[in-house]
PAZAPA-4460 file (N, C-alpha, C; in steps of 0.05 Angstrom, whole numbers, plus 32768, in hexadecimal, padded with zeros to 4 digits):
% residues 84
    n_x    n_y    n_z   ca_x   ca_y   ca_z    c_x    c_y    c_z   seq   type   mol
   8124   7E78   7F75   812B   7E92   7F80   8147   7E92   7F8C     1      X     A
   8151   7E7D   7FA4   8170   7E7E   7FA7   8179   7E7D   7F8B     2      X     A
   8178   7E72   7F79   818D   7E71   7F66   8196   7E8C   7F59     3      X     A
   8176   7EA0   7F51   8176   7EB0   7F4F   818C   7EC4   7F64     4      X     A
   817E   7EC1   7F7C   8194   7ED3   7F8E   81AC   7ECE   7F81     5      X     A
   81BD   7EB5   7F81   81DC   7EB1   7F7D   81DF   7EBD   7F67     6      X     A
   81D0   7EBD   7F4E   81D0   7ED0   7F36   81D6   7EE8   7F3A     7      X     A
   81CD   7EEF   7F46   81CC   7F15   7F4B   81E4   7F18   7F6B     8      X     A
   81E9   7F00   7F6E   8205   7F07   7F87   81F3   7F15   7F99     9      X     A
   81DE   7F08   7FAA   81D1   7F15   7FBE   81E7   7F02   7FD8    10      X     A
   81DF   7F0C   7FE1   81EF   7F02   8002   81D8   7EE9   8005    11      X     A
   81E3   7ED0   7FFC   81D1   7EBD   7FF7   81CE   7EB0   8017    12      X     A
   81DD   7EAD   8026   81D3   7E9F   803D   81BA   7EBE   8049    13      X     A
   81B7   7ED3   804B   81AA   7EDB   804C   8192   7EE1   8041    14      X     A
   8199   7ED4   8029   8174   7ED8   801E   816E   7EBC   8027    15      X     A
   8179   7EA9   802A   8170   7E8E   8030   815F   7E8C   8044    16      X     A
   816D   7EA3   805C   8166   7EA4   8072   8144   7EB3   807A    17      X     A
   8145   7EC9   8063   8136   7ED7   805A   8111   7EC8   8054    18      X     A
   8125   7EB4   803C   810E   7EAA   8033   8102   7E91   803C    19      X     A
   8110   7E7F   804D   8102   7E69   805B   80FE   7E77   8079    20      X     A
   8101   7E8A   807D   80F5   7E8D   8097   80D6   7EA2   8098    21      X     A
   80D0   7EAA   8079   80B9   7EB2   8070   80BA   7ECD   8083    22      X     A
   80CA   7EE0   8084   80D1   7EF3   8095   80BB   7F13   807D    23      X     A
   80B4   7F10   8068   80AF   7F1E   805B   8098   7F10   804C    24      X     A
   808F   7EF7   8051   8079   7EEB   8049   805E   7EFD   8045    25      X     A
   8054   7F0C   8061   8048   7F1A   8067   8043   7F2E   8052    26      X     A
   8058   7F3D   804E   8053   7F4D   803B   8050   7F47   801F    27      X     A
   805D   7F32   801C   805B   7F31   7FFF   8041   7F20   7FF8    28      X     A
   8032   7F12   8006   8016   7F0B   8006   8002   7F25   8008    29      X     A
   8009   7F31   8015   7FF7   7F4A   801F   7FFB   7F5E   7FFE    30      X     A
   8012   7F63   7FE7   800F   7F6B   7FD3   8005   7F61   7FBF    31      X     A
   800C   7F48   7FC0   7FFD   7F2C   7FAC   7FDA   7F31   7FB2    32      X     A
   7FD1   7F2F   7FC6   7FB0   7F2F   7FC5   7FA6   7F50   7FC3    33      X     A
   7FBE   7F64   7FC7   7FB2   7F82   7FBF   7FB5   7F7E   7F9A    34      X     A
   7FC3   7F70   7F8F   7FCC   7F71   7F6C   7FB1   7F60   7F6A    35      X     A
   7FA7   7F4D   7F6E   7F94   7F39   7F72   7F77   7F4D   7F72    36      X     A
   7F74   7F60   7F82   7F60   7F76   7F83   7F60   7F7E   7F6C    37      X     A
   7F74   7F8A   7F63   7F70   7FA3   7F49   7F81   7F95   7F35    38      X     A
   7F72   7F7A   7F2E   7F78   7F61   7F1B   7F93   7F69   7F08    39      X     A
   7FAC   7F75   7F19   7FC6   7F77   7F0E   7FCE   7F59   7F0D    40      X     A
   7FE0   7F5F   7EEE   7FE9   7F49   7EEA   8005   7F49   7EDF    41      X     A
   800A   7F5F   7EE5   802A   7F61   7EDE   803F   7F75   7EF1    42      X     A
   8054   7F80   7EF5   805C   7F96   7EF7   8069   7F9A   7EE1    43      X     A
   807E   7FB7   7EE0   8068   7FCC   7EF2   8052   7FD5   7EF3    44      X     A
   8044   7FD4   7F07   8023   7FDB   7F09   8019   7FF3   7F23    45      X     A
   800D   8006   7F1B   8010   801F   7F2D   7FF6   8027   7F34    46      X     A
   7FE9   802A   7F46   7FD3   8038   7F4D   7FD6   804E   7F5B    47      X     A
   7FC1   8059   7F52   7FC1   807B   7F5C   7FA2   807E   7F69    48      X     A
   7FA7   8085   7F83   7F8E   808E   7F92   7F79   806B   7F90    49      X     A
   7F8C   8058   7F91   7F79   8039   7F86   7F69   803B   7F75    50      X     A
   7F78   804C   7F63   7F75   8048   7F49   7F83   803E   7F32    51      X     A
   7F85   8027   7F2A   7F99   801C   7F10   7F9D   8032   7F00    52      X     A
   7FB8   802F   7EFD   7FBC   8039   7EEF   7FCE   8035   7ECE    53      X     A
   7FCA   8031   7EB5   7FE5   802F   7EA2   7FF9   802F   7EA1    54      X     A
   8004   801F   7EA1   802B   802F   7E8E   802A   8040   7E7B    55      X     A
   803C   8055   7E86   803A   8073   7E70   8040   8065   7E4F    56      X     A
   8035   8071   7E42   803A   806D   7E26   8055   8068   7E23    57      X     A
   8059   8066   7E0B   8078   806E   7E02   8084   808A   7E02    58      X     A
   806E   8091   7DF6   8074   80B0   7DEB   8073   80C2   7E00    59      X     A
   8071   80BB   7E19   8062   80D1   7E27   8083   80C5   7E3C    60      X     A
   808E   80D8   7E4F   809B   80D3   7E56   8089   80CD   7E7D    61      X     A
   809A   80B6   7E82   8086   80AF   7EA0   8087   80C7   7EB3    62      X     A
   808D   80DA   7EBF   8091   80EB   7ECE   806E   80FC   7EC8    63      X     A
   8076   8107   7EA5   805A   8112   7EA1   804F   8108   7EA5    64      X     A
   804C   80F3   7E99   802A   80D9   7E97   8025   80D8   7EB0    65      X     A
   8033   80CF   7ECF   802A   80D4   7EE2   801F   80EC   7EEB    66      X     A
   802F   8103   7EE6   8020   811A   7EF5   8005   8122   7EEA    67      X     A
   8008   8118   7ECE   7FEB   811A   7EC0   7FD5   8113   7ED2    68      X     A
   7FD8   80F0   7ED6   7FC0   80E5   7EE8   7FC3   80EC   7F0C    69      X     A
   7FDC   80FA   7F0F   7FCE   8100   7F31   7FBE   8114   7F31    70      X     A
   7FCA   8129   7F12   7FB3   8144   7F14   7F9B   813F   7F13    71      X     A
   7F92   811A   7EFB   7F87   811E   7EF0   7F65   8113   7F13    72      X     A
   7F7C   8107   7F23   7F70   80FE   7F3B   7F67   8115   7F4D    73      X     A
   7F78   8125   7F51   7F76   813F   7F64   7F58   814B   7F57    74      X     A
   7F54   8154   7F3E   7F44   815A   7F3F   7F2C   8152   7F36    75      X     A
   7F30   813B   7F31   7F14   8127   7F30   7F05   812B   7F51    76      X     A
   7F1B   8128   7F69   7F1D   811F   7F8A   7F0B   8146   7F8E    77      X     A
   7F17   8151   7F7F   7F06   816E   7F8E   7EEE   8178   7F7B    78      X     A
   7EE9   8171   7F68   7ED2   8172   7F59   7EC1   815A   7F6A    79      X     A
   7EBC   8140   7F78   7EAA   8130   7F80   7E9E   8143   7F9A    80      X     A
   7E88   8136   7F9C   7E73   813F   7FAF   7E74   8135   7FCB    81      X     A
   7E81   8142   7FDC   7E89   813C   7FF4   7E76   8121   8001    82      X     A
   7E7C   8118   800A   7E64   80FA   8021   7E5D   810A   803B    83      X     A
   7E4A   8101   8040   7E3D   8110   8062   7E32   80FF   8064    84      X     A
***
C-alpha cells in the first residue's frame, strides 16, 4: 500500500502516518464485515434499503437503472403490511 501511495504522489509521510497508526482501521473493518454480510465480493457493490444490489447493465445507463430500483423499493416499502 505505501508503494502504492508514492505511485499516485499521495503525501506519503502522511499516509504512513495514517496507516501504522490504524487511525481508520475501525472503519474499514466495520465495511469489510458489512460486505462479509451481503457476501460482496467485489466493488463497486451498492445496496439499496440492504438490499444488494447489480451493476447496471451495459445498455441501461446507471442513473436510470438506479432510479429504477429505488422506485422499484419505494413501492414494494408502501405496498407491505405495516408490523403492530
Amino acid at each position: 500500500l505505501k508503494q502504492l501511495a508514492s505511485d499516485v504522489e499521495l503525501d506519503r509521510e502522511q499516509f504512513d502516518q495514517c496507516l501504522d497508526n490504524g487511525t481508520f482501521r475501525p472503519t474499514v473493518q466495520s465495511a469489510v464485515e458489512e460486505a462479509r454480510r451481503y457476501a460482496i465480493q467485489g466493488t463497486p457493490s451498492f445496496l439499496i434499503n440492504g438490499r444488494f444490489a447489480p451493476a447496471p447493465p451495459a445498455f441501461l445507463p446507471p442513473f436510470e437503472f438506479f432510479t429504477r430500483l429505488v422506485e422499484e423499493e419505494l413501492v414494494a416499502q408502501a405496498e407491505a403490511p405495516v408490523a403492530r
